[in-house]
N, C-alpha and C positions, 0 to 999 in steps of 0.2 A: 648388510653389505652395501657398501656406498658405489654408485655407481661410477663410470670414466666417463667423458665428454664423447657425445654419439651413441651414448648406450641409455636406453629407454628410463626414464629417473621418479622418482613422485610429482619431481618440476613440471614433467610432459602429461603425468596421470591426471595433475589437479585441473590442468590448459584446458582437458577434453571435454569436463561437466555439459555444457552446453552441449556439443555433440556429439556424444554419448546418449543422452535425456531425446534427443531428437530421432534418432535413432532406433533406442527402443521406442519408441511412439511412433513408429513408421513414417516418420517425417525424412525422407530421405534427404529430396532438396536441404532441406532445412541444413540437418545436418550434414551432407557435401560442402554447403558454402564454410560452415563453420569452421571445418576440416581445411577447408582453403584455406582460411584466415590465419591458420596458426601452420600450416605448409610454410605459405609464404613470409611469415613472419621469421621464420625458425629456417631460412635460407643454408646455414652455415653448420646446419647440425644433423645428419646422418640420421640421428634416431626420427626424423621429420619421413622418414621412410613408413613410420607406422602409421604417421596420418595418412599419406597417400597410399597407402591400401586400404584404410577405408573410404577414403575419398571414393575408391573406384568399386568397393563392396559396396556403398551405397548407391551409386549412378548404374552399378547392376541390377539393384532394387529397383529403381525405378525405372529401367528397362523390362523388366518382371513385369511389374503393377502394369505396363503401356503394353506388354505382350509384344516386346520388340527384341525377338528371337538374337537378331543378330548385333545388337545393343547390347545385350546381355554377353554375348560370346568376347565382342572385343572387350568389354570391361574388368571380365573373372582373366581373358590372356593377361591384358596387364597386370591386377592384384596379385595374378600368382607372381610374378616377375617381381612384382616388392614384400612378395612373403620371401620369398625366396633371397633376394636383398637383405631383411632385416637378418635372415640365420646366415647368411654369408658371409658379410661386417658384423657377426656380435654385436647386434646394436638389443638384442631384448634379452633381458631382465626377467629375474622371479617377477616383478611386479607386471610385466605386462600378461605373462601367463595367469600369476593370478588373479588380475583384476581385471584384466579383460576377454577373461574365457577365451586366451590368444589360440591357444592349441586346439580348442575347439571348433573355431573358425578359421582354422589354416585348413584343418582336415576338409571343413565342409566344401570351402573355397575350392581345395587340392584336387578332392575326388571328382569336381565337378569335369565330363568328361570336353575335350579339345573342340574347339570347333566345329570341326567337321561330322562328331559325333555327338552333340551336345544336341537336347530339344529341351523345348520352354521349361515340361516337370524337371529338369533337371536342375534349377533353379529354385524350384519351391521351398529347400530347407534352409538355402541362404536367407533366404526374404523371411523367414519364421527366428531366423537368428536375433537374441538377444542378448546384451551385456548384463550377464545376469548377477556378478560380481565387483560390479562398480562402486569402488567405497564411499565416495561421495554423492550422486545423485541422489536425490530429494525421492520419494516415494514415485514412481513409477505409475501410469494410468494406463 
């Protein structure tokens, strides 16, 4: 099924190699900027909605990894605001479900509890999250 303009495509799937690969490798940084790079490029296209929630699933990692409680809290607020976005506008696609374990890291994202109720372990199966369905990436380390 081909996709509409704004809706998640194999064009966006193939963009993410880089950070995807960084990502699983706990390379959060790494992969944030990467995620920047194609946010900002892809200005005019809706489905740029699923970079920026990983943009900010990863800047939650590495709030994680720095043990900065409250880093972590504002970052998962806003991801869910753009999980919540991409099912809003129909911008995702079988392919982001299937290729980027989308459903599985909406839920983990999801449940993670509100600010006010939220502590560090509450974090720790984001940070263990991988793209474990990624059709291109190169072997994994």
């Amino acid at each position: 099924m081909e996709s509409k303009f704004g809706q998640f495509s194999t064009e966006h799937l193939v963009k993410m190699e880089e950070g995807i690969a960084h990502f699983n490798q706990q390379k959060y940084w790494e992969c944030h900027e990467d995620f920047e790079h194609l946010w900002l490029d892809d200005t005019t296209d809706p489905a740029r909605n699923v970079y920026w929630a990983i943009i900010q699933v990863a800047a939650a990692c590495i709030h994680f990894r720095d043990s900065n409680l409250i880093g972590c809290q504002g970052m998962i607020r806003k991801a869910k605001e753009k999980f919540q976005r991409c099912r809003d506008q129909h911008i995702l696609t079988e392919l982001a479900f299937k290729n980027l374990d989308w459903e599985e890291l909406e839920k983990i994202v999801m449940k993670i509890p509100p600010a006010d109720q939220s502590k560090l372990e509450n974090f720790a199966e984001l940070f263990e999250f991988r793209f474990k369905h990624y059709p291109f990436s190169q072997e994994q380390s």
